[in-house]
N, C-alpha and C positions, 0 to 999 in steps of 0.2 A: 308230424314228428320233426320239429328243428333241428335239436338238438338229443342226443342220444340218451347221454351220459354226464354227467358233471364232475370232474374229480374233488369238488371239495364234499359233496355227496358220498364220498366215495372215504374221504381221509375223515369227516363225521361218523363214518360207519366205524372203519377201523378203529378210533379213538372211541369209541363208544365198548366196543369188543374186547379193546386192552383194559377199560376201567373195572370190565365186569371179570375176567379172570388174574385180578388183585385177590377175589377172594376164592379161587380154585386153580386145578391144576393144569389148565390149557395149552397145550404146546403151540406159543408165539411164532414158529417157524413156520408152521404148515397155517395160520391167517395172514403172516406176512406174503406168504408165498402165493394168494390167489390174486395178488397185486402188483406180483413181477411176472407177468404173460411174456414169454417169448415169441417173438411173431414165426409165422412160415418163413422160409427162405426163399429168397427172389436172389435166383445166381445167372448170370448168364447161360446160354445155353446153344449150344453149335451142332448137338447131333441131327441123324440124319431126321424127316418127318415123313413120314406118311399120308397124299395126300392123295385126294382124288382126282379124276383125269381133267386137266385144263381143257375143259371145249370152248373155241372162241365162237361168240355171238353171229350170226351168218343172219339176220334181219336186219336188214339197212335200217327200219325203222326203230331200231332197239336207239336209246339214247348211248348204249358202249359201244356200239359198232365198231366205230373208229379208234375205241381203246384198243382194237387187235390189230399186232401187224401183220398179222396173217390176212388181212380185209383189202391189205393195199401190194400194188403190185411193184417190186423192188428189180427193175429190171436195170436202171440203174447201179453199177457198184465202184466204188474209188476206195483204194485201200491206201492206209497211214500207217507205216511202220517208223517209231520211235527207235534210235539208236545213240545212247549217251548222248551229245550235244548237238545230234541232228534228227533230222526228221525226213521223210522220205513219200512223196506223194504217186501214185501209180493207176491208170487208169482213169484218165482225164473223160469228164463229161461236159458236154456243153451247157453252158448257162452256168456253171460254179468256176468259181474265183478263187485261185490258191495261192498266197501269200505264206513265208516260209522264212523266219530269222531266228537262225541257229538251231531249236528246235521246238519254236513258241510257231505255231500252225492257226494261220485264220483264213476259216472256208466261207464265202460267200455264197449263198444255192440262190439261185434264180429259177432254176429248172426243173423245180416240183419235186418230189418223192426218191430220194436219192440214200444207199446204203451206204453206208460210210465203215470199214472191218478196221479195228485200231489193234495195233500190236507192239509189242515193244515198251524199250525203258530210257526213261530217262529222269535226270535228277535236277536240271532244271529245261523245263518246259513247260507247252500246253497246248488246248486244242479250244480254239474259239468260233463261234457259227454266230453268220447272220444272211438275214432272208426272212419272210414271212411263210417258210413252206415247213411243212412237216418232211421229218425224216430219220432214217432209225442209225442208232448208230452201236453196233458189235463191237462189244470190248473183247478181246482175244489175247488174253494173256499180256495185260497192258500193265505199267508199273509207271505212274507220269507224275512227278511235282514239282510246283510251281511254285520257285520260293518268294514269289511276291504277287500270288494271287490266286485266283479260283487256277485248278487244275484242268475242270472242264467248267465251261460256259458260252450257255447257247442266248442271245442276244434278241433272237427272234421268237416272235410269241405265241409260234404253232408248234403241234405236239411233238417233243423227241421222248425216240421208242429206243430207250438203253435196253440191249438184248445182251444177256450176259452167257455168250458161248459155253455150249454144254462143257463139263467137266475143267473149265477155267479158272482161273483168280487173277483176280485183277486189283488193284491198289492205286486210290490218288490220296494227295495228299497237297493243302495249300501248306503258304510261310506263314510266319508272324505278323511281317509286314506288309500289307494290301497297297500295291500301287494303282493308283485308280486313274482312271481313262476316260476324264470328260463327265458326264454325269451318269458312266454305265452302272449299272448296278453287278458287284459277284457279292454275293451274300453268304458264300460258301463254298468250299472245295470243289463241288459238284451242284452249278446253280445253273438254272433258267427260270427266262420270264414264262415260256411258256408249260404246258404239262409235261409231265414224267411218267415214262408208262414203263413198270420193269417186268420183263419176263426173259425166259433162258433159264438155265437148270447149270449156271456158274456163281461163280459168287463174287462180290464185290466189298474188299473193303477201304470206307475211306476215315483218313485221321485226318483232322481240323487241328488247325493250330492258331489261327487269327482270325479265322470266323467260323460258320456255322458249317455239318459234314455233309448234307443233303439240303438241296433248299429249290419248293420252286413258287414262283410268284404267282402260280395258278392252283390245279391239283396233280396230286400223287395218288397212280394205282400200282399195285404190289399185285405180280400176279403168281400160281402157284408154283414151286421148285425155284425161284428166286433165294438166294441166301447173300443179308443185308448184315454186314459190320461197320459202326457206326463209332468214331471215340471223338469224340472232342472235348476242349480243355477250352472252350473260348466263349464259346454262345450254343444255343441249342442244337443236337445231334441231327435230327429230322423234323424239315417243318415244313409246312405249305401253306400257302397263304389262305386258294381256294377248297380247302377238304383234304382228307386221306380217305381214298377206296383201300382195304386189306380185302385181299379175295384169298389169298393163303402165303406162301415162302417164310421160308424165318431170319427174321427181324432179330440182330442184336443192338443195342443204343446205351452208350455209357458217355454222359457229358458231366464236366466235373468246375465250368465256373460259375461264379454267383449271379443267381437268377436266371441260370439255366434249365431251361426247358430239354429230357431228353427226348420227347418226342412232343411238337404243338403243331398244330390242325387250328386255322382263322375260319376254316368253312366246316360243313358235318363231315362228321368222320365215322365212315360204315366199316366195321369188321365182320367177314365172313366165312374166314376161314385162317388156317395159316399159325404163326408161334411168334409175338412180339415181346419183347423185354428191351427194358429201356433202365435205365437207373439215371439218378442225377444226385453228385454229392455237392455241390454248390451252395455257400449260404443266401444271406437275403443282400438284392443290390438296393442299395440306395444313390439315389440321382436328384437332381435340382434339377425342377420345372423352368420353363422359363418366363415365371411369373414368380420365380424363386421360392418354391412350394417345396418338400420332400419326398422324392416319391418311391416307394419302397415296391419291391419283389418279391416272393421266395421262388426256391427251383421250383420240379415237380417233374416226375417222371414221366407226365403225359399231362398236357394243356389243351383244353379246346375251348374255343373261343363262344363256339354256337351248339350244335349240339351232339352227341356222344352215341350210336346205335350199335350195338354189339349181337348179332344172331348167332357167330361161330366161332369156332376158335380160342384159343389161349393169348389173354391178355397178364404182364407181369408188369408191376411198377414200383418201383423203391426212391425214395427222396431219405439222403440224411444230413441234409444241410440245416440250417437252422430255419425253423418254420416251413422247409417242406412238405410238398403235399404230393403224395402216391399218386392222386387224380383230383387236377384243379380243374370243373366245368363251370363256364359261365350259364351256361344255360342247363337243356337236359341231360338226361341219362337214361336211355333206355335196354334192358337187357331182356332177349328174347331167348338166348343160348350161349354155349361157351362156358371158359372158367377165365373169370376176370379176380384179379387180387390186386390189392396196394396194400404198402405197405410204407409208415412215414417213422423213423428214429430220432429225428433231431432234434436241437433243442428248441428252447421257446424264447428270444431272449427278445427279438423282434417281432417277430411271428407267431401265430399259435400254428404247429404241424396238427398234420391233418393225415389217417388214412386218406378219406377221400372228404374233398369239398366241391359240393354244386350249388350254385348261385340259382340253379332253375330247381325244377320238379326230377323227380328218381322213382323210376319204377322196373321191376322183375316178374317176369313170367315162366322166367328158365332158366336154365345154367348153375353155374355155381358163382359165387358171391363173395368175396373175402375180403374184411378191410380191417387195418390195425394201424394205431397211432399210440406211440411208447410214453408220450407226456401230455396225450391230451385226447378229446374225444373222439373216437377210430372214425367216425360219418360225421358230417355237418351238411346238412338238407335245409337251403334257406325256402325252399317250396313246399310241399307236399310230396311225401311216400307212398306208394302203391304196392304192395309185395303181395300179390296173385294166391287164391286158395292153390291147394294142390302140393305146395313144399314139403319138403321129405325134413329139414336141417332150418330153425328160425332161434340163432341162438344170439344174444347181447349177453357179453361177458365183458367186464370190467378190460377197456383197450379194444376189444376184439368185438367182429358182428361179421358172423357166419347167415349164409340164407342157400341152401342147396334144392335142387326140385328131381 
């Protein structure tokens, strides 16, 4: 199964249907109307969730072990309190390097496994790490931007464990303008090279203005009671290079320029649990190769590069940029559980939109199912579809393709 539905199939019907009630009494309104479907609503969402209790993995041999920071022992602690145009470092350990201008903060760790509690505000700063070591770093009530670059960036390319302190909020925020430092990479408001591990039961929101809101060059785990707000206006909300683990927290993501991705995953991206919603109103970018070719984009509210597994949890995706796509997979899609939807509005004038588009194979065994595309066919499956005996809900309707179990 390619391709779903075809609309000229579809505008053939209707013209067929109009010629035949020339000679009776049909009411035109109620045929017209099985061809403007309104899709479900994909709105953000911030209330509380309910989830189940986080155990972290206690078998060293588990391949997550080291995704808990509970595994590692923080006897180390150095605390950073921002203050308008200063910064303030307390609790010296040996082997970290603390460098301090005005209240831009660069920590050197040499010394292994170090907790780093950030606090405070300021309106221009930031906080930069380097070292090859893992280490966790407590946002506590921290409000930090950097009007010319990442607001947090970690340099070094072992694991940092953002623990976002119970009952917290916290706020970063890069500029417009990205000053850049030799050939370092900040890709983002909140970037590292190496992993992102978020757990704590606070919340963190960050706004992108000149680049992307979450970014790490390896993977992202989301663990449960985490609460993620995500806006950017520049390039995509959340992305990672190596995968996204969702194990639960909820996930808000609204990025709004062209060819923006509100959430892309370069590695598998496992959901397990947890509330994601992402949107992306962005049109299509077009760029010259440099073999002077054209090379065109659209957004999409969730991108993966490889491929897409979903066992738990609420997935939401909305693109209404021109040729968006709810869910653009290069490869598969697999659905074992959960309620995943997309949903695509925009126009076609570049792009055909797509509820969802997969480049691989699509298959379901659980969950629920939703995809809708307003000007063009809701699924596009360049592989092979699998949809499991046992469904309760296997409905294609003109836009729309429901599959519930």
């Amino acid at each position: 199964m390619k391709k779903f539905l075809r609309y000229s199939l579809m505008l053939a019907a209707l013209t067929l249907v109009m010629a035949s009630c020339v000679k009776d009494d049909t009411d035109m309104d109620d045929v017209i109307a099985q061809y403007q479907v309104e899709p479900a609503a994909v709105e953000l969402d911030f209330t509380e969730l309910t989830e189940a209790a986080d155990v972290p993995v206690t078998d060293e041999a588990d391949p997550a072990y080291n995704d808990y920071v509970e595994n590692t022992s923080w006897g180390k602690v150095m605390n950073i309190e921002f203050a308008d145009g200063t910064a303030t470092v307390t609790g010296r350990v040996s082997g970290v390097a603390v460098s301090i201008t005005g209240a831009h903060v660069t920590v050197t760790n040499l010394s292994g496994p170090v907790k780093f509690v950030v606090g405070g505000q300021s309106a221009n700063g930031s906080l930069k790490f380097y070292g090859d070591k893992r280490f966790q770093l407590m946002l506590n009530n921290v409000d930090l931007t950097n009007p010319n670059g990442a607001a947090i960036n970690n340099q070094g390319s072992k694991t940092m464990y953002v623990v976002l302190a119970d009952g917290t909020t916290n706020h970063l925020q890069d500029g417009t303008d990205y000053v850049m430092v030799g050939e370092e990479d900040q890709k983002a408001a909140l970037f590292s090279e190496g992993q992102i591990i978020f757990s704590g039961k606070g919340r963190l929101d960050v706004s992108a203005l000149g680049r992307g809101g979450i970014r790490s060059d390896d993977y992202i785990r989301v663990r449960p009671g985490v609460k993620l707000y995500v806006e950017s206006s520049a390039l995509d909300g959340l992305r990672a290079n190596d995968g996204i683990i969702m194990d639960g927290g909820v996930i808000n993501v609204l990025a709004s320029g062209n060819g923006a991705k509100g959430v892309r995953s370069g590695g598998v991206m496992t959901v397990n649990g947890g509330r994601l919603i992402a949107m992306s109103s962005g049109d299509t970018r077009i760029e010259t190769t440099d073999e002077g070719l054209l090379d065109t984009t659209s957004c999409a509210g969730l991108a993966c590069d490889t491929l897409l597994i979903v066992n738990g949890g609420t997935l939401k995706f909305k693109a209404t940029g021109d040729g968006g796509k709810g869910i653009n997979a290069k490869r598969d899609v697999t659905i074992h559980g959960g309620n995943t939807m997309a949903v695509a509005t925009g126009t076609r004038k570049l792009k055909k939109p797509r509820g969802v588009k997969i480049d691989g194979n699509f298959a379901i065994d659980g969950g629920y199912f939703y995809s809708y595309s307003k000007r063009s066919d809701p699924m596009d499956v360049a592989g092979t579809t699998t949809v499991a005996p046992g469904y309760k809900t296997y409905d294609l309707a003109p836009k729309v393709l429901t599959i519930s179990y």
